[in-house]
Each structure stands twice: as C-alpha cells, then as structure tokens.
Residue, then its C-alpha position, 0 to 999 in steps of 0.5 A: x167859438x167852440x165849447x169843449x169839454x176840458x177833460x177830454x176835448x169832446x166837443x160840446x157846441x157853440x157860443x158867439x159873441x158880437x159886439x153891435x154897438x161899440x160906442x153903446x158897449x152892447x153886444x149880442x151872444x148866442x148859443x148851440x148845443x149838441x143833442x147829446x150834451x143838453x141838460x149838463x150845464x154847459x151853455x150857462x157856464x159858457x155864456x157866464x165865461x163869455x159875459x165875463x170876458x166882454x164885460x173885462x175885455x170890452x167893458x160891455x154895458x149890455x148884452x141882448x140874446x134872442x131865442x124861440x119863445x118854444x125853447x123853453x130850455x134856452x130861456x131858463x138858461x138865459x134866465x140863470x145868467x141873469x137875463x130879463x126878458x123885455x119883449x117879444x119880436x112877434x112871428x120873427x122866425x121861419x122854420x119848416x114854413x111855420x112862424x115863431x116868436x121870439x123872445x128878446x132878452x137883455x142884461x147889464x153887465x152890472x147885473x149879471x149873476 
C-alpha cells in the first residue's frame, strides 16, 4: 500500500501487510520510507493504521516484522508500536555481498500500544 501525505498527496513510502497464517491469525507487516521523508513519524503511524486495520478487518492474533539489526531507526519504530524483539535470525541477509542480521520482532494484537 502507498503512504501519502493527506494534505497534499506527496508520496511518502510503503506498508505491506500479509496475512502468513490465517488459521493462526498471524500476519507479517513491513515498511519503506522515502530518504526524504524520515524522521517525521510517518512509518509508526502508518504501521498503528495497518495493526489496526488487521486486527478489526481480520481479527489478527499477532503480527511479525523483520528488520536489519543495523537499522536502528526501524527498530525504534517497531519498538514504539509496541513491538518485542524475540530473536535474532543470524546473518539472514545479503547486501552488496556483506551478511546482516536480523532482528525478529512480534507483537499481539492485545498488546498493541
């Protein structure tokens, strides 16, 4: 889904939202940012709109989101919505031909903040 700026429709980035278990009620979220548009609070209020969402939509039990253990923004952003890191997926990403890890987070829909 694209993110937009209400006010005048400037695009701002990307949220996904995929259902991996519905019988579990479990879905995956992520997200993209513009360079540009960092900074300004957008991903959080876009993942607590898309948390909400599933959770009246879908009645979602949990949602898992991965992201770089070097992307330290990301983190504090899924830390904000509530999220809780529950492990870490040891060198499970490739770029520019050096491994990261990554940190794999979770949060129950009765959880959320």
């Amino acid at each position: 889904m694209v993110i937009e700026r209400l006010d005048n429709q400037q695009f701002v980035g990307l949220i996904g939202f995929r259902c991996d278990d519905l019988a579990l009620k479990r879905a995956e979220v992520g997200y993209l940012i513009a360079p540009e548009q960092q900074g300004n609070g957008y991903a959080t209020e876009s993942l607590r709109t898309v948390i909400d969402w599933g959770a009246l939509q879908f009645e979602m039990h949990k949602y898992i989101a991965l992201c770089c253990h070097e992307n330290l923004a990301s983190r504090k952003v899924l830390e904000n919505v509530g999220f809780v890191q529950e492990g870490t997926l040891r060198q499970n990403t490739c770029i520019n031909q050096q491994w990261f890890d990554d940190c794999y987070f979770g949060l129950l829909t009765s959880q959320r903040v």
